[in-house]
Backbone bond lengths (Angstrom), bond angles and torsions (degrees), N, CA, C in turn:
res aa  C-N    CA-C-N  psi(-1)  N-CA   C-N-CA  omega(-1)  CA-C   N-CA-C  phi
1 X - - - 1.449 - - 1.516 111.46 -
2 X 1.344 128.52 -37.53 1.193 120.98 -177.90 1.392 124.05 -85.33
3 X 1.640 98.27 -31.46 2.027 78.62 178.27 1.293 116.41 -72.27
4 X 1.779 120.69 -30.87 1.662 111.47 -174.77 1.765 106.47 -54.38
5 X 1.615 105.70 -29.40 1.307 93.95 173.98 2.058 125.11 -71.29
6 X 1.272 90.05 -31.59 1.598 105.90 173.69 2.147 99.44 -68.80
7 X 1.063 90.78 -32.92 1.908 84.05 -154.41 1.916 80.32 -75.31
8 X 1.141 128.92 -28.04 1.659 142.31 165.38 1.415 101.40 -38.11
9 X 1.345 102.21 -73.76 1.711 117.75 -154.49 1.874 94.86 -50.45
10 X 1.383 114.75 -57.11 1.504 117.95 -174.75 1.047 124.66 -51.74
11 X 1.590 123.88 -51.39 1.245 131.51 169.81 1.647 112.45 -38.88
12 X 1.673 99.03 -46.41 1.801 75.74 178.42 1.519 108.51 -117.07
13 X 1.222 119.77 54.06 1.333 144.70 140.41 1.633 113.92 -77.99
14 X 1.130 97.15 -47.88 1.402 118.43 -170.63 1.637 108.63 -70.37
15 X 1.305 110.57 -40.86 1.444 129.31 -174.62 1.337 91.79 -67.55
16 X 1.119 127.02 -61.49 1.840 134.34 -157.97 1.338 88.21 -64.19
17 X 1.311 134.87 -75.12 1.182 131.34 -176.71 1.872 114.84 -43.31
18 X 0.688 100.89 -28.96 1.656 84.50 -168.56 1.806 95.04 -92.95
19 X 1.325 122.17 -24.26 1.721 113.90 161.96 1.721 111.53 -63.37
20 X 1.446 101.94 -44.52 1.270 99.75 174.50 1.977 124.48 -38.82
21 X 1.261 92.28 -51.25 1.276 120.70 179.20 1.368 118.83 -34.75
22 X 1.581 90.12 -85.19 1.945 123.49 172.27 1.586 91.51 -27.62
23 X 1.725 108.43 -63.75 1.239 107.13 -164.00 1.423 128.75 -59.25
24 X 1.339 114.07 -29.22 1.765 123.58 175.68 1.584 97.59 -72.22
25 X 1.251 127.54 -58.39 1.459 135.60 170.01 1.425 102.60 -7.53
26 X 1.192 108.94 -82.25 1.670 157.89 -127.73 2.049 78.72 -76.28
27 X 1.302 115.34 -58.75 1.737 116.86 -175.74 1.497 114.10 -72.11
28 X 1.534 100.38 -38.38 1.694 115.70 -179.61 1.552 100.84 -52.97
29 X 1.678 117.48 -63.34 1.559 101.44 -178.79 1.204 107.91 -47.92
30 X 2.019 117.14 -68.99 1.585 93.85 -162.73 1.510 132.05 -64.39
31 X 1.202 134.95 -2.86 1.243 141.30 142.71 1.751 104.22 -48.08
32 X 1.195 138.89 -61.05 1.181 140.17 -171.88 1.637 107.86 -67.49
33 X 1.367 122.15 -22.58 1.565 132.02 177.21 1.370 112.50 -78.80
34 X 1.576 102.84 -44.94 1.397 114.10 176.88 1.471 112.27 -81.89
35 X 0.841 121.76 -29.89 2.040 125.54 172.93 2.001 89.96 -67.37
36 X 0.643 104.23 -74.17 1.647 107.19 178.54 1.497 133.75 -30.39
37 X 1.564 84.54 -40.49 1.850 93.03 174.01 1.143 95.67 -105.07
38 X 1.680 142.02 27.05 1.416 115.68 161.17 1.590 105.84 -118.79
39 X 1.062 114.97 -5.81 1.791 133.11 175.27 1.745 107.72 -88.20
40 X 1.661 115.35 -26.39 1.218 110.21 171.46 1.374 114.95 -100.17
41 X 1.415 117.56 -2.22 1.357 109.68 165.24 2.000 119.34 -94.06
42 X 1.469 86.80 -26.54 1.645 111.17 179.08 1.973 95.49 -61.31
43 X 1.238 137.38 -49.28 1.168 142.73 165.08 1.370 126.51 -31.35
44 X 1.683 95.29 -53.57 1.540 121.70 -167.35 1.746 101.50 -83.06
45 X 1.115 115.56 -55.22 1.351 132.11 -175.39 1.862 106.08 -124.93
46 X 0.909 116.62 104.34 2.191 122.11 179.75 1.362 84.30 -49.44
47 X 1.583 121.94 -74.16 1.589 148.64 -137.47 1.797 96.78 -56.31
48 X 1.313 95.06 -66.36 1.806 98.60 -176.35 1.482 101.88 -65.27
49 X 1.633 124.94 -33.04 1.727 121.18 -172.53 1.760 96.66 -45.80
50 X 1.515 105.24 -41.88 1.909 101.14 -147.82 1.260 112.06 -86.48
51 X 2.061 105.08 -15.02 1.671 118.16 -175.09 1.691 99.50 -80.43
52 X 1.572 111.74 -28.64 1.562 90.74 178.90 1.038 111.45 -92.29
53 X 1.782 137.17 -5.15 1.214 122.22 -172.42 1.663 116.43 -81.67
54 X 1.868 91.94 -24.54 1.855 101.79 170.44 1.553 107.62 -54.31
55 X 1.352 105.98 -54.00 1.341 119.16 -161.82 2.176 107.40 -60.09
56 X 1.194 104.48 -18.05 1.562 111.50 -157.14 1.781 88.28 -93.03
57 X 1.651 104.34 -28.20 1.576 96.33 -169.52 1.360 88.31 -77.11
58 X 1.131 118.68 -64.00 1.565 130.87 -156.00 1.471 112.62 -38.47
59 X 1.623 112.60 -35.86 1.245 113.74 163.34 0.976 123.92 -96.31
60 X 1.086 114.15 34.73 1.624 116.41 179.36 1.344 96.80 -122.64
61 X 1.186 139.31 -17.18 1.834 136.68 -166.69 1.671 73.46 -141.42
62 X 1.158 142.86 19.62 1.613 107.70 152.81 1.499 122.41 -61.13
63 X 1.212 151.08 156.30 1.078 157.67 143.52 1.543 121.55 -58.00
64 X 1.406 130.27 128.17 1.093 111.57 -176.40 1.804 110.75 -75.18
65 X 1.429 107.76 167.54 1.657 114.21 -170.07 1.877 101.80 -98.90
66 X 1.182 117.99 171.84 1.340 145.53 -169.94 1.655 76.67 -107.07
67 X 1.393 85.67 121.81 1.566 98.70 -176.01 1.421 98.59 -108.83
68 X 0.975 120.03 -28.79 1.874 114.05 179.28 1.693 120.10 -93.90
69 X 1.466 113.63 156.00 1.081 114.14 172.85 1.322 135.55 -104.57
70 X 1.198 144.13 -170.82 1.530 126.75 -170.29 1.968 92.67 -135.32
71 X 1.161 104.97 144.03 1.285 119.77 168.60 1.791 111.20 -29.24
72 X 1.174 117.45 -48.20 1.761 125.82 173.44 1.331 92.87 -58.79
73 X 1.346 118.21 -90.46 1.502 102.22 173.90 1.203 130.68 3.06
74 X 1.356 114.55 -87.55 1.582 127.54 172.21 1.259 107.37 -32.67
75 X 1.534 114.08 -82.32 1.605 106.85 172.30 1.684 148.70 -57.22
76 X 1.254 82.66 20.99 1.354 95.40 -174.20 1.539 96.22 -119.34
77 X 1.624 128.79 -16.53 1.413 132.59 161.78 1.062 130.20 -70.33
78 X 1.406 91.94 -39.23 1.677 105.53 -179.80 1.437 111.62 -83.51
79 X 1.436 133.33 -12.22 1.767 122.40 -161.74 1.312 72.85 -122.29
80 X 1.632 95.71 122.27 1.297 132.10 150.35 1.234 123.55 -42.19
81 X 1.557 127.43 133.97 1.365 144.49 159.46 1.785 118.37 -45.99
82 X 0.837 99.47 154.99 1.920 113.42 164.68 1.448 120.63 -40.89
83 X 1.536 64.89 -54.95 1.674 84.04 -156.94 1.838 101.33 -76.75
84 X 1.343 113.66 -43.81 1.620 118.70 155.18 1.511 125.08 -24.84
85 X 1.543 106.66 -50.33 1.684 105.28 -167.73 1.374 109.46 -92.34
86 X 1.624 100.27 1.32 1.412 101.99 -170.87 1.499 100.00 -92.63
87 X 1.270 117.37 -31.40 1.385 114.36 -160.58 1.704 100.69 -97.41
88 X 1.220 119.58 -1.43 2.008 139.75 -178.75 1.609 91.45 -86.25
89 X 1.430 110.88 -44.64 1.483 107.06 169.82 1.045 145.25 -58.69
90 X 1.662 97.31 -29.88 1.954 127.26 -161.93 2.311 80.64 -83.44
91 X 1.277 96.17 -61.78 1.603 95.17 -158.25 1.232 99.12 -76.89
92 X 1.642 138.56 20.02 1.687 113.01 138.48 1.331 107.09 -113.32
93 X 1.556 141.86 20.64 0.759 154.53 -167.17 2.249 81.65 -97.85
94 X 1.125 87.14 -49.79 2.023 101.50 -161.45 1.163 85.90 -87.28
95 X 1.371 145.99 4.02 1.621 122.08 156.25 0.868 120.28 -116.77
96 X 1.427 117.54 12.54 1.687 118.21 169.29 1.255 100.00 -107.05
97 X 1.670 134.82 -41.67 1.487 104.86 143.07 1.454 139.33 -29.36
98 X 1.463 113.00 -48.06 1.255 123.13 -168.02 1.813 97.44 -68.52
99 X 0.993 116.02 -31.82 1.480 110.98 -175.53 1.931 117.58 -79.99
100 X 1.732 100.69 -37.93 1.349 101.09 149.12 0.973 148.58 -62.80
101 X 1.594 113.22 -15.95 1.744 116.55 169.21 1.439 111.68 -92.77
102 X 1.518 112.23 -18.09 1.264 120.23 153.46 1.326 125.21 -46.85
103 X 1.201 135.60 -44.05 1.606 166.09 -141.95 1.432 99.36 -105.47
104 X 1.793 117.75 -39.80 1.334 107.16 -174.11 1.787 105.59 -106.10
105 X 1.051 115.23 -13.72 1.386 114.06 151.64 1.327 135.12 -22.37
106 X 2.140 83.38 -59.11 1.490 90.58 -160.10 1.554 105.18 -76.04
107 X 1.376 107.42 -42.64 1.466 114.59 168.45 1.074 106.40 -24.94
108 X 1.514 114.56 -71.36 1.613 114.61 -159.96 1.418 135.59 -43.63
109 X 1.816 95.44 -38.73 1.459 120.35 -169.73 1.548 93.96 -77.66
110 X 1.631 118.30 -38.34 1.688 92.23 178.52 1.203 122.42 -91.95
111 X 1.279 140.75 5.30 1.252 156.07 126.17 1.707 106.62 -32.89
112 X 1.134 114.67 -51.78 1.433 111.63 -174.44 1.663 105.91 -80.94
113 X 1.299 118.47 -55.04 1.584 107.48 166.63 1.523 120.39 -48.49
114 X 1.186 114.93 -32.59 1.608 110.01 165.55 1.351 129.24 -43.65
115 X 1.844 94.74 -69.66 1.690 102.85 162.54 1.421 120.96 -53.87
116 X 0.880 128.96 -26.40 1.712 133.59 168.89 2.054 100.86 -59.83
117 X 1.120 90.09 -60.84 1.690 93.31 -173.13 1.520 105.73 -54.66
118 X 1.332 106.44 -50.41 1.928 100.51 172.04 1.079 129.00 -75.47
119 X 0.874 115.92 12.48 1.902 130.07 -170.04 1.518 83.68 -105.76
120 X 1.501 111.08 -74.33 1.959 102.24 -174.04 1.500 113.05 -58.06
121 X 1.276 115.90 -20.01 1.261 118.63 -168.10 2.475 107.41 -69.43
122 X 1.353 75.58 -43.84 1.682 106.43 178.25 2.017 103.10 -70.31
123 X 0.796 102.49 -46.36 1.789 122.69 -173.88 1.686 106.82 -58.67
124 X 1.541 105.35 -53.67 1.414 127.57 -178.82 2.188 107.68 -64.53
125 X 1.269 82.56 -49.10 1.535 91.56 178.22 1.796 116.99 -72.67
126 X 1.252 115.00 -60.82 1.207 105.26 159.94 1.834 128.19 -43.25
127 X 1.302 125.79 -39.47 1.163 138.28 -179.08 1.736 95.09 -59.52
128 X 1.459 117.46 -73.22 1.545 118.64 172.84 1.309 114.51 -54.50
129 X 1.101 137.92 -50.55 2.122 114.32 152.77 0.905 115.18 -39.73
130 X 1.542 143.40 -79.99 1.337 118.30 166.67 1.153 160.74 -11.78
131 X 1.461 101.55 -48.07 1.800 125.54 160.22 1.592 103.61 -74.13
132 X 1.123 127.04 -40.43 1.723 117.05 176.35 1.474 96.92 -65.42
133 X 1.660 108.35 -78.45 1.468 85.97 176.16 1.160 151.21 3.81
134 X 1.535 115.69 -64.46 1.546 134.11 170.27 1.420 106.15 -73.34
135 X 1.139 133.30 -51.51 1.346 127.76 163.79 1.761 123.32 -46.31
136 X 1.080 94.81 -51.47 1.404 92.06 -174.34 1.602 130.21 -124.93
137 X 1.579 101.94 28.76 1.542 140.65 166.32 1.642 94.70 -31.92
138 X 1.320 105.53 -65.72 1.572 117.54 -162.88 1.755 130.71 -91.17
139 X 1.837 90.23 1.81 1.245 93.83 157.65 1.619 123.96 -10.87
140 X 0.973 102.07 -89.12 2.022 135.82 -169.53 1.360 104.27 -36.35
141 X 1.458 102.00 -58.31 1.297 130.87 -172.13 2.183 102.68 -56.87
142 X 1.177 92.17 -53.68 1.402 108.70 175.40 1.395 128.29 -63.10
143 X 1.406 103.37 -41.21 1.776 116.45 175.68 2.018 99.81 -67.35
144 X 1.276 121.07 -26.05 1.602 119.48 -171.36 1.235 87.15 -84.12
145 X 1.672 150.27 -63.99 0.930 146.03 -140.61 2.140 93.87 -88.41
146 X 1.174 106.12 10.20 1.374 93.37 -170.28 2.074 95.03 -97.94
147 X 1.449 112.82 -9.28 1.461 105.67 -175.50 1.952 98.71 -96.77
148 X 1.464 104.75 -18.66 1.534 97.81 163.60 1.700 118.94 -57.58
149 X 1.496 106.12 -53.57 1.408 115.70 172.75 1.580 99.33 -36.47
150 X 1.349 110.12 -73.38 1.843 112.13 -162.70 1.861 119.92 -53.19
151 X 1.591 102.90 -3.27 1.500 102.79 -165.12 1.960 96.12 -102.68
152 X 1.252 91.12 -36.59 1.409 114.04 168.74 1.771 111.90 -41.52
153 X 1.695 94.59 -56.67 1.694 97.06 -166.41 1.569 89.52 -85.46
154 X 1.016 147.02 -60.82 1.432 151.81 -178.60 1.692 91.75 -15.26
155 X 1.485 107.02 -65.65 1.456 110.54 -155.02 1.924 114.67 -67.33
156 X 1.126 95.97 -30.34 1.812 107.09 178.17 1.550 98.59 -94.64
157 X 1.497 133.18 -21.86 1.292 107.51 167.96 1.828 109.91 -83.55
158 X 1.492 120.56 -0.71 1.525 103.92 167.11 1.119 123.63 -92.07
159 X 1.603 104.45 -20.00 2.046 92.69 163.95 1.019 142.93 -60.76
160 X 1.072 128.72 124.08 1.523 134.45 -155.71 1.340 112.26 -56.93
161 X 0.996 151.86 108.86 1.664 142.05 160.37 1.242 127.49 -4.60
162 X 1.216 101.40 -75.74 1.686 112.38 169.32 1.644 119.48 -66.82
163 X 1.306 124.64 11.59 1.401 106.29 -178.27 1.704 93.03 -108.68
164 X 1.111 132.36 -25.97 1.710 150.74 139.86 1.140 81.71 -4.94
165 X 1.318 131.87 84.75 1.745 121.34 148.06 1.533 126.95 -155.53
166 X 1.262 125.69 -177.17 1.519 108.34 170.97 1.751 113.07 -74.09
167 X 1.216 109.25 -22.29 1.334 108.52 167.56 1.604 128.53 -29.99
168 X 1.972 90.34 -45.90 1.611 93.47 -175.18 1.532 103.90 -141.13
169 X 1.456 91.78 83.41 1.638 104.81 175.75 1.465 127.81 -26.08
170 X 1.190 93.79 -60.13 1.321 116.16 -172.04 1.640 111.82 -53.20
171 X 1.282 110.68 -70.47 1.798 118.78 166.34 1.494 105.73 -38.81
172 X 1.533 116.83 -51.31 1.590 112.89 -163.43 1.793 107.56 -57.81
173 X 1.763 104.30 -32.04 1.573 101.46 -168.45 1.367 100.76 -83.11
174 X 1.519 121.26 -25.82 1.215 104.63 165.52 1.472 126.23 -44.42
175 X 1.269 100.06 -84.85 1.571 123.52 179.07 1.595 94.77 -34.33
176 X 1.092 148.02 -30.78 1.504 139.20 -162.91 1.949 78.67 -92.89
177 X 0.981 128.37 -65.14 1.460 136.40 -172.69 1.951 111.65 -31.06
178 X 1.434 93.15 -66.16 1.383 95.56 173.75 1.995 127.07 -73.48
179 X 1.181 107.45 -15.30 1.424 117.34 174.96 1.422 120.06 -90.08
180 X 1.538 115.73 -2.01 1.617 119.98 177.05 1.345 93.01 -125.82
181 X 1.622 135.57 -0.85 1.206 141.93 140.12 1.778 118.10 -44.11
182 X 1.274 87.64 -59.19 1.433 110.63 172.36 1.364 121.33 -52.71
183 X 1.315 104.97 -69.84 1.694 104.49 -171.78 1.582 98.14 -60.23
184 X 1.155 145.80 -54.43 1.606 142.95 131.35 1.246 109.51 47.47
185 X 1.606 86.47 -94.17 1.796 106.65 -177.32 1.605 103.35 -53.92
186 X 1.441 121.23 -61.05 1.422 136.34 -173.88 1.707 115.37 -30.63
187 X 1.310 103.53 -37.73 1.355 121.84 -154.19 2.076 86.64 -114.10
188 X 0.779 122.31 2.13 1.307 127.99 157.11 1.166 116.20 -98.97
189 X 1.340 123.04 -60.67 1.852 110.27 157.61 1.085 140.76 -39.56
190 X 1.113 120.32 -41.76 1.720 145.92 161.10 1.821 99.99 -40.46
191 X 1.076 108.73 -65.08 1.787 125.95 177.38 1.276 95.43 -41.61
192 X 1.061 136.68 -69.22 1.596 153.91 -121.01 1.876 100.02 -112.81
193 X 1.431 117.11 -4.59 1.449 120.25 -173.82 1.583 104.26 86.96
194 X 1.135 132.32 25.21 1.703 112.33 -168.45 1.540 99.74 -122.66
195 X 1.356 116.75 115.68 1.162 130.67 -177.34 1.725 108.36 -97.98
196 X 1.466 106.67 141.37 1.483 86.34 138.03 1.441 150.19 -109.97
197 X 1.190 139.75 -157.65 1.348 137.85 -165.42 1.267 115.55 -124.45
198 X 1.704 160.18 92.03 0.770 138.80 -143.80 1.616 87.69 -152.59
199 X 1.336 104.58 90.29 2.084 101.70 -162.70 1.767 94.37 -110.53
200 X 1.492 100.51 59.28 1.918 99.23 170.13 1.921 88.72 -83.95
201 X 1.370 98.54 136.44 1.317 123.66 153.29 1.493 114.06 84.35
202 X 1.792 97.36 21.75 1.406 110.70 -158.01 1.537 100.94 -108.12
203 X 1.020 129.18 -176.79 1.633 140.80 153.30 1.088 107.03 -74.35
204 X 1.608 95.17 138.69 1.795 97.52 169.22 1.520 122.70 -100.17
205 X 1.392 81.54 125.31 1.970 101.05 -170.31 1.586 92.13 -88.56
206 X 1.344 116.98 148.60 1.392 116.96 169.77 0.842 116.37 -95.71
207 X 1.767 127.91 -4.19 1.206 124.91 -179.75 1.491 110.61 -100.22
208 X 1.227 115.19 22.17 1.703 105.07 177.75 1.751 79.34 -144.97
209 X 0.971 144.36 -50.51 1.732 137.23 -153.93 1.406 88.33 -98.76
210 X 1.585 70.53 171.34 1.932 100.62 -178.85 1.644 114.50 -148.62
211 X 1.286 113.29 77.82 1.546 122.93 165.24 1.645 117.77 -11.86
212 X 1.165 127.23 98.68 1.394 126.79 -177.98 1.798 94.47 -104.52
213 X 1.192 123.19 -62.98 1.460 118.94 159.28 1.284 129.58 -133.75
214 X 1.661 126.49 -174.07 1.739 126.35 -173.11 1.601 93.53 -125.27
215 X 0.866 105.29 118.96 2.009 116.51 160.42 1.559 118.06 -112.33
216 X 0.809 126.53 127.66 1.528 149.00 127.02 2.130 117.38 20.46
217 X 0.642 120.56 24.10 1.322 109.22 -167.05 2.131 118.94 -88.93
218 X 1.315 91.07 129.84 1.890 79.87 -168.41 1.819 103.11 -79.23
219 X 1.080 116.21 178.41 1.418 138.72 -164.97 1.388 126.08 17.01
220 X 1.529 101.99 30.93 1.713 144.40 152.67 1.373 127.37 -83.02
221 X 1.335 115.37 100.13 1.580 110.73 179.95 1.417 121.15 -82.53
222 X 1.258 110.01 137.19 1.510 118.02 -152.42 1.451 105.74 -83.92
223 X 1.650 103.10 153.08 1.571 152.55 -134.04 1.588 110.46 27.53
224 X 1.380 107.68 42.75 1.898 118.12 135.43 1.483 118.48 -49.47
225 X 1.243 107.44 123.35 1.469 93.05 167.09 1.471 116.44 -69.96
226 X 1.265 136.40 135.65 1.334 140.79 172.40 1.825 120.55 -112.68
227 X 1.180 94.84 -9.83 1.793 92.75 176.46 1.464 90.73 -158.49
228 X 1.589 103.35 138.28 1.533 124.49 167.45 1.270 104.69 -123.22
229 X 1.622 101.81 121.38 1.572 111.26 -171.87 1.873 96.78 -86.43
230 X 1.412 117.41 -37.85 1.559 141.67 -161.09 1.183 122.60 -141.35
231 X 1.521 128.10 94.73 1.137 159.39 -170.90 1.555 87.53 -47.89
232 X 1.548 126.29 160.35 1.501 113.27 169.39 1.286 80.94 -150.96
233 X 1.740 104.59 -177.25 1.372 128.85 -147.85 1.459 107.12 -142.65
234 X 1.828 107.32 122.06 1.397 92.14 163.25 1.807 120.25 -124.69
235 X 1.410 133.76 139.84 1.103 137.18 175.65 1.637 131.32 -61.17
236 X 1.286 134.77 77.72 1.717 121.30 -142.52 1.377 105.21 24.51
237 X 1.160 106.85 101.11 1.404 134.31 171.21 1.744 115.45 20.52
238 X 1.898 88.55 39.00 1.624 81.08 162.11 1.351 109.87 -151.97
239 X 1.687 102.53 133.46 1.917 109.26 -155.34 1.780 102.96 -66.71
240 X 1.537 104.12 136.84 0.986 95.40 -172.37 1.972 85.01 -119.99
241 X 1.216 105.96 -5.08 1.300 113.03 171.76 0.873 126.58 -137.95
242 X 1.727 143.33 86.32 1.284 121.47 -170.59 1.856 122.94 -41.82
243 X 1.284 130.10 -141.95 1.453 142.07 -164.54 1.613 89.64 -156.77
244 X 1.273 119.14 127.93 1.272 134.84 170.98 2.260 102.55 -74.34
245 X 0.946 123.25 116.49 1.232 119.74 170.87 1.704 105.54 -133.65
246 X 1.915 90.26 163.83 1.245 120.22 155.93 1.548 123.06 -95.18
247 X 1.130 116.22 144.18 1.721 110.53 -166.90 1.494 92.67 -126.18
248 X 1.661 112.63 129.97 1.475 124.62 160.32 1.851 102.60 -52.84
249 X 1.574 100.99 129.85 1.258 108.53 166.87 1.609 127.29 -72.01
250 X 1.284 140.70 107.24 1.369 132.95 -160.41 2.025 110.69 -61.49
């Protein structure tokens, strides 16, 4: 009875010991792996040899850490500082400014493209008064000198043709007097933009004629002008006198 219990007891004497063993083994190399790779790097490099040998003690006598936390903990991570809510305050304080100077920007800039648009708008218009102006300064001036023209032609269209002669000096220098009078003025209007209007056999535009009456005329297509009682006048192409006409009746 006693030795199977004794030949018992050894066997796992024997067992403990030989785990024991494996197990010292098992640290002895890596201690001997790790002594090894810090003497062959310490060789190769001094600087990195002495940073891993700190590092090999340090973890070797570190202490293990308190891996969990406690409710204080927690709440003491999560609730914000002073100085935190103060400065959470400052930067929406600076983006609701930032969004109001944004806001008046935009205003500003279309406020300013506006005045830009009415400025050219004003610029463009004044520039075209000006240019009429100069163009048509002398209107007024032109419409008075336009019943001189008509007294002018009145007077050289009543001299007779045939009395124009050396016979009668006197009439001939007239009639030569008032007809280079004439072309005169003519050739001064012309200068000045002033045309006249003389629309026999023309269409009637309503913007230069003026219908006084309609007659009857055959192998005339109707509202031709067919009789001009009054030559009219226009200023760069703008009537400052219509043309007195007769209009073929359709």
């Amino acid at each position: 009875m006693h030795r199977p219990k004794m030949a018992l007891n050894l066997v796992l004497r024997l067992d403990s010991l030989r785990v024991y063993a494996s197990s010292s083994a098992i640290s002895s190399i890596s201690r001997m792996q790790s002594t090894f790779a810090v003497s062959h790097v310490a060789q190769r490099h001094p600087v990195w040899g002495l940073m891993f040998a700190r590092q090999s003690t340090a973890t070797s006598s570190e202490i293990p850490r308190r891996m969990f936390s406690t409710e204080k903990d927690t709440a003491r991570v999560e609730e914000p500082s002073e100085n935190e809510k103060k400065l959470t305050s400052e930067m929406e304080e600076l983006r609701k400014e930032a969004t109001e100077l944004t806001e008046k920007v935009k205003t500003l800039d279309d406020k300013y493209k506006r005045a830009l648009a009415e400025s050219e708008n004003i610029r463009r218009r004044l520039t075209k008064q000006i240019e009429d102006a100069k163009q048509f300064g002398i209107q007024g001036f032109c419409k008075d000198l336009l019943e001189v023209a008509d007294i002018l032609g009145h007077a050289t269209e009543a001299v007779p043709k045939e009395e124009v002669s050396d016979r009668n000096p006197h009439l001939k220098n007239l009639f030569e007097g008032l007809s280079m009078t004439r072309a005169q003025l003519n050739s001064v209007f012309r200068r000045h933009g002033l045309e006249p209007v003389n629309p026999l056999n023309e269409k009637f535009n309503p913007n230069l004629h003026e219908a006084l009456f309609q007659q009857e005329v055959e192998n005339v297509e109707p509202n031709t002008v067919v009789v001009v009682s009054k030559i009219g006048y226009k200023l760069h192409d703008r009537c400052i006198r219509p043309a007195l006409v007769g209009v073929a009746k359709g």
